[in-house]
C-alpha positions in Angstrom: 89.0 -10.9 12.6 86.9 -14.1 13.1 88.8 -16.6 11.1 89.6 -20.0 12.3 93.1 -21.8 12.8 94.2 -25.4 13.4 97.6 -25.4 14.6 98.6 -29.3 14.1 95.7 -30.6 15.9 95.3 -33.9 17.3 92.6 -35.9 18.1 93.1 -39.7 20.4 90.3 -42.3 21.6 92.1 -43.8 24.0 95.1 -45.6 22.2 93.1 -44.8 18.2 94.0 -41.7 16.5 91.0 -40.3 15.0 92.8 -36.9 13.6 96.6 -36.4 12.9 97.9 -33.1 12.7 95.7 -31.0 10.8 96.9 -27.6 9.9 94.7 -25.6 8.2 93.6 -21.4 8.0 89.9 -20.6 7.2 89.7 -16.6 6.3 87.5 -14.4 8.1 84.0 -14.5 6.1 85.0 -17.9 4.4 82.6 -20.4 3.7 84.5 -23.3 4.3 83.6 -27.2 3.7 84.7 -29.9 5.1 84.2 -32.9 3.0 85.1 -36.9 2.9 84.0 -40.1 2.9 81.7 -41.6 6.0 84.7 -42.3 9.1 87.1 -39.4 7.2 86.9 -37.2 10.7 85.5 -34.3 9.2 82.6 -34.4 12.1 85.0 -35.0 14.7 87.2 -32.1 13.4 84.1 -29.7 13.4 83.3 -30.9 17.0 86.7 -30.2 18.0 86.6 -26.9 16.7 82.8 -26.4 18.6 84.2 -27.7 21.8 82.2 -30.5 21.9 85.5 -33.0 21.4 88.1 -32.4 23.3 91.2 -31.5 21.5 94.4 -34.0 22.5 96.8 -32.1 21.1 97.7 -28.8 19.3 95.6 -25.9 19.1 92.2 -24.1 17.7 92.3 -20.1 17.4 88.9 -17.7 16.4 90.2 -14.5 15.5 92.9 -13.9 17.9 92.2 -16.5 20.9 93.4 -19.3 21.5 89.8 -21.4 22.7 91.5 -24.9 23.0 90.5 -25.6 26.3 87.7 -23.1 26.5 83.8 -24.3 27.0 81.8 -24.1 24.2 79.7 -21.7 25.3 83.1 -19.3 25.2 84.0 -19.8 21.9 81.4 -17.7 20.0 80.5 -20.3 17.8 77.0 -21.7 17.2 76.1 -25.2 15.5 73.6 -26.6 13.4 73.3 -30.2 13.5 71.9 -33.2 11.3 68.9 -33.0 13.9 66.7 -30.1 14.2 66.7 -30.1 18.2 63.6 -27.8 18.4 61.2 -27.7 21.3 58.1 -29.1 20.0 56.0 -27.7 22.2 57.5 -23.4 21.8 56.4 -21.6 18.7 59.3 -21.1 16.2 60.0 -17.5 17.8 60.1 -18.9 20.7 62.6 -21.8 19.4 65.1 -19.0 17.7 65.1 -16.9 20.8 65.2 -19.3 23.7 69.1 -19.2 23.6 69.2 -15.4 24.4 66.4 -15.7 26.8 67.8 -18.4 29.1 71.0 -15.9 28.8 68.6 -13.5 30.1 68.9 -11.3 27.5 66.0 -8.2 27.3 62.8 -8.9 25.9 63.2 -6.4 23.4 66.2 -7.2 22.6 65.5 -11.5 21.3 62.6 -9.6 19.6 64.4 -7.3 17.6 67.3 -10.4 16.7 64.3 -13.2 16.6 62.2 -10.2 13.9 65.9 -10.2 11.7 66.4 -13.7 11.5 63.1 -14.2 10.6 63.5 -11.9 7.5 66.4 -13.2 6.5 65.2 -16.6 6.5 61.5 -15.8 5.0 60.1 -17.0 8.5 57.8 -14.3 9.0 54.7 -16.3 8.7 55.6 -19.2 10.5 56.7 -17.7 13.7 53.6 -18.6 16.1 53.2 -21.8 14.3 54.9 -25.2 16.2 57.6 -27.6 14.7 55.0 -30.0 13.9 53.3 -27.6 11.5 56.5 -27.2 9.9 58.1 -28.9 6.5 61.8 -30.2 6.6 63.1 -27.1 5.6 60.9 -24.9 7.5 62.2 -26.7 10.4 65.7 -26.3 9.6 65.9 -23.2 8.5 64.2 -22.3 12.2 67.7 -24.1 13.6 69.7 -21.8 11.0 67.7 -18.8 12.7 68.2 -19.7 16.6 72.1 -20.2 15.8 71.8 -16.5 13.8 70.3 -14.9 16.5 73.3 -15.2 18.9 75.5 -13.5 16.9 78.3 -15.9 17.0 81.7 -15.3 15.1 81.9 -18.8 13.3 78.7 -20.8 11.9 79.3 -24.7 12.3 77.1 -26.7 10.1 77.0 -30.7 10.6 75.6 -32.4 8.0 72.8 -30.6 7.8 70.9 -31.2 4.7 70.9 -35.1 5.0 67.5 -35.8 6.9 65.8 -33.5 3.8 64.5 -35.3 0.0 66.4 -34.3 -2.7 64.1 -31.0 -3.8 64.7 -29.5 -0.6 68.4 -30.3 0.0 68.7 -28.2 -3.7 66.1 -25.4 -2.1 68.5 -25.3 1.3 71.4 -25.2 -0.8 70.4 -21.8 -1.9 69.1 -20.4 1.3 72.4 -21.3 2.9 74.4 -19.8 0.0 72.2 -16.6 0.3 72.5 -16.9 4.0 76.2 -16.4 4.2 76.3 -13.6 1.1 73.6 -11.5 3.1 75.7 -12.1 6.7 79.2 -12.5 5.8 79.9 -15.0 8.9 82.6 -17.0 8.6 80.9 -20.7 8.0 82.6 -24.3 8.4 80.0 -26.8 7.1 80.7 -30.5 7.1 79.2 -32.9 4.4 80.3 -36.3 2.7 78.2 -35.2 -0.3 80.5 -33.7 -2.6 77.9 -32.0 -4.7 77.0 -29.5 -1.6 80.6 -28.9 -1.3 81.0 -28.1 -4.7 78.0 -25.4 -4.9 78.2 -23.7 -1.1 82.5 -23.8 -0.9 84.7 -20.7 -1.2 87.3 -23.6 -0.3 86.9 -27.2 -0.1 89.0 -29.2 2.7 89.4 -32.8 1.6 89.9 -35.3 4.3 90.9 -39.0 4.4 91.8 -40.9 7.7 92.0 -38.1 9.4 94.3 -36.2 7.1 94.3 -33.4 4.7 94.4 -35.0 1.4 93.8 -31.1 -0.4 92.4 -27.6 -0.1 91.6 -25.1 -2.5 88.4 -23.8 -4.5 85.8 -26.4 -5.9 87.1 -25.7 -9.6 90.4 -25.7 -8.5 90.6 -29.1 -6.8 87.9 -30.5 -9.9 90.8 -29.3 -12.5 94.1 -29.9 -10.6 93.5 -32.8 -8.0 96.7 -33.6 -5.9 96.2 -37.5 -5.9 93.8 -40.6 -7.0 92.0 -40.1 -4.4 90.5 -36.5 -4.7 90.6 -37.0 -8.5 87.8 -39.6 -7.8 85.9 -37.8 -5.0 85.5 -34.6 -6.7 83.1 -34.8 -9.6 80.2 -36.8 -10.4 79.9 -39.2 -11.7 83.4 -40.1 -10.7 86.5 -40.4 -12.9 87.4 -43.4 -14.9 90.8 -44.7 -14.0 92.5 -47.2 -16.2 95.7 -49.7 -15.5 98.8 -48.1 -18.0 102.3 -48.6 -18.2 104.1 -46.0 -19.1 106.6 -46.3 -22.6 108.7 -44.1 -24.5 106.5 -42.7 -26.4 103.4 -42.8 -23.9 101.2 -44.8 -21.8 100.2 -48.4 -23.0 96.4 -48.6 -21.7 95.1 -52.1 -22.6 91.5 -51.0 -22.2 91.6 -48.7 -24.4 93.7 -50.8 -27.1 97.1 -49.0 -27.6 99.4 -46.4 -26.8 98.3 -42.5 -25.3 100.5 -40.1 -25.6 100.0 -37.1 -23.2 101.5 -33.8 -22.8 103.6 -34.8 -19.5 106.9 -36.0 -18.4 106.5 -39.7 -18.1 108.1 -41.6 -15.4 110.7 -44.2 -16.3 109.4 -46.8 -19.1 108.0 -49.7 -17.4 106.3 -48.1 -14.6 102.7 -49.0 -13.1 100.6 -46.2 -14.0 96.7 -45.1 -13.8 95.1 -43.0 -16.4 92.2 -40.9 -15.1 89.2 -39.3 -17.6 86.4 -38.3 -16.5 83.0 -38.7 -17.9 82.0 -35.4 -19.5 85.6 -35.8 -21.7 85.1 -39.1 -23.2 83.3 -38.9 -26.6 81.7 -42.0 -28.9 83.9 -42.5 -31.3 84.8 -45.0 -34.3 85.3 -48.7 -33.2 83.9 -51.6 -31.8 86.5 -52.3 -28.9 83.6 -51.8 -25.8 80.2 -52.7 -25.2 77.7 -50.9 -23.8 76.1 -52.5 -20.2 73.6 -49.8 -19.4 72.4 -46.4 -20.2 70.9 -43.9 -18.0 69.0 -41.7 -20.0 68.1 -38.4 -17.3 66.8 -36.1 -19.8 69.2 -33.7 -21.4 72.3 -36.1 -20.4 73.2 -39.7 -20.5 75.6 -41.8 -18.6 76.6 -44.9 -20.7 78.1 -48.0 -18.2 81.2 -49.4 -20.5 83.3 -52.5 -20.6 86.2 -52.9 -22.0 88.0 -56.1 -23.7 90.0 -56.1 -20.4 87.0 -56.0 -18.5 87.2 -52.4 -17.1 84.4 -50.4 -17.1 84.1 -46.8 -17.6 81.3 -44.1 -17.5 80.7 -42.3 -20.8 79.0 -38.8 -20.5 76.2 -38.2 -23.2 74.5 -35.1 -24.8 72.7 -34.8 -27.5 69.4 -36.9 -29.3 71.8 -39.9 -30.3 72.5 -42.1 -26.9 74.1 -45.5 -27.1 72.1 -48.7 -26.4 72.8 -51.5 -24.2 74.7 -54.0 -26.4 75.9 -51.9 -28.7 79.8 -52.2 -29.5 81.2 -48.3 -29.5 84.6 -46.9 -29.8 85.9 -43.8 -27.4 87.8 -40.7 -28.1 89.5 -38.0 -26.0 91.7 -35.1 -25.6 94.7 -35.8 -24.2 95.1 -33.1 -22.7 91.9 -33.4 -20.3 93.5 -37.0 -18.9 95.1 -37.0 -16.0 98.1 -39.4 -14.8 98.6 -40.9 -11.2 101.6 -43.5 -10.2 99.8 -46.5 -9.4 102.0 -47.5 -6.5 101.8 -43.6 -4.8 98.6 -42.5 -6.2 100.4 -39.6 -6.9 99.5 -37.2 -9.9 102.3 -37.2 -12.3 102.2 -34.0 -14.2 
């Protein structure tokens, strides 16, 4: 078994704690992403688990031993980082095999693991060229192949998409889904885009401040967030949240001009609340109670910008050939049952 496991790990800089007790089980074969804003710790968490950071307190298992304090060469992980770090004057074989030859692995031997990465990654015709003859994601996809041909038990992928344009971050998306279907590895990938997280994840791992806000599968955490804050980093555009109080009856939303009743226990009457909607529920309705700011018209979708009388603004998914127009006065409609609730003091989700 290659899984990975973070018995309350711990992680100081000097007198600053940087990570705070994460506990968290990644299944053999899982593809696992880290994701969370810029200063979150995911990075440092991945280095912890490479060996590149020491850890300050707890402990790190792969499969069945305990590699706390081992070197990073003895943990049988490989990395691929933000950087390509390739050799610019080696040929790509050369690149993907020069781990295994400094080893002093046989020459047969990097050949035949060089010749399988190669196929796996479409590299076949590339292998004598040099980096600089190389695209973005040729060269990366050559780092993908030197860390495959060692063999390791657990992939590590840091940010590795984010020096690409936007075509080939969506072409490396699928390459590194692929990757992991055809190898099976066990893969811990770091990103603050939440889009990669949401296409590559069997389970997502949201961190904040070096905590573990949630984990569970992309769908999971889009449907059922925990808390404000992974309600709004999961999905895009992100969801709406409006001031409420909650009543009786329901929630008073000003923005929105009255009472909501939704299909949850309210909290005592009088209490500070936030309603959540995302985009893609919210519908034009009947009314004249917002105005449109902007529309971003991207083809077969729209994003309207909002304001309410309160001075709010929300994001308004569109579909269709009827978009709204800058100016124009709209009304909004929704299904209660799609809003979510959070206490405004906690953030909690109040279900």
């Amino acid at each position: 078994m290659t899984g990975v496991t973070l018995d309350r790990v711990v992680k100081r800089f000097g007198q600053t704690q940087v990570i705070h007790g994460v506990d968290l089980e990644i299944a053999d074969g899982e593809f696992c992403v880290f994701v969370g804003p810029s200063g979150c710790g995911k990075s440092t968490l991945l280095r912890m688990i490479a060996g590149l950071e020491e850890t300050t307190e707890g402990r790190i298992r792969i499969g069945s031993r305990d590699v706390t304090r081992l070197d990073p060469a003895e943990r049988g992980v490989a990395m691929v980082f933000q950087t390509y770090a390739l050799y610019p004057h080696m040929t790509v074989a050369e690149n993907m095999g020069f781990g295994l030859r400094m080893n002093g692995h046989p020459r047969a031997e990097i050949a035949a693991k060089v010749a399988e990465a190669s196929r796996i990654l479409k590299l076949d015709d590339y292998l004598d060229r040099k980096p600089r003859a190389l695209s973005g994601g040729q060269r990366q996809r050559v780092a993908i192949g030197r860390a495959i041909v060692r063999g390791p038990e657990v992939f590590l992928f840091d940010e590795p998409l984010s020096n690409l344009d936007a075509e080939l971050r969506v072409e490396m998306r699928v390459e590194i889904a692929r990757l992991h279907k055809e190898i099976g590895a066990t893969m811990i990938y770091v990103t603050h885009d939440q889009v990669e997280a949401m296409t590559l994840a069997d389970r997502i791992v949201v961190l904040r401040a070096g905590r573990i806000e949630q984990v569970g599968a992309p769908l999971d955490l889009y449907r059922d967030p925990d808390n404000r804050f992974v309600a709004g980093f999961i999905g895009s555009p992100a969801m709406n949240f409006l001031a409420g109080t909650a009543r009786g009856d329901g929630v008073e939303v000003p923005a929105l001009g009255g009472v909501v009743r939704l299909p949850v226990r309210l909290p005592a009457a009088g209490t500070s609340v936030l309603l959540g909607l995302r985009p893609e529920h919210l519908e034009i309705g009947t009314g004249e109670s917002l105005t449109v700011e902007l529309t971003e018209a991207l083809g077969g979708v729209s994003y309207s910008y909002v304001q309410s009388p309160t001075g709010e603004r929300l994001i308004v998914e569109e579909r269709g050939d009827s978009r709204s127009r800058p100016g124009e006065r709209i009304g909004l409609t929704f299904d209660p049952a799609r809003a979510m609730l959070f206490d405004a003091a906690t953030e909690r989700r109040i279900r």
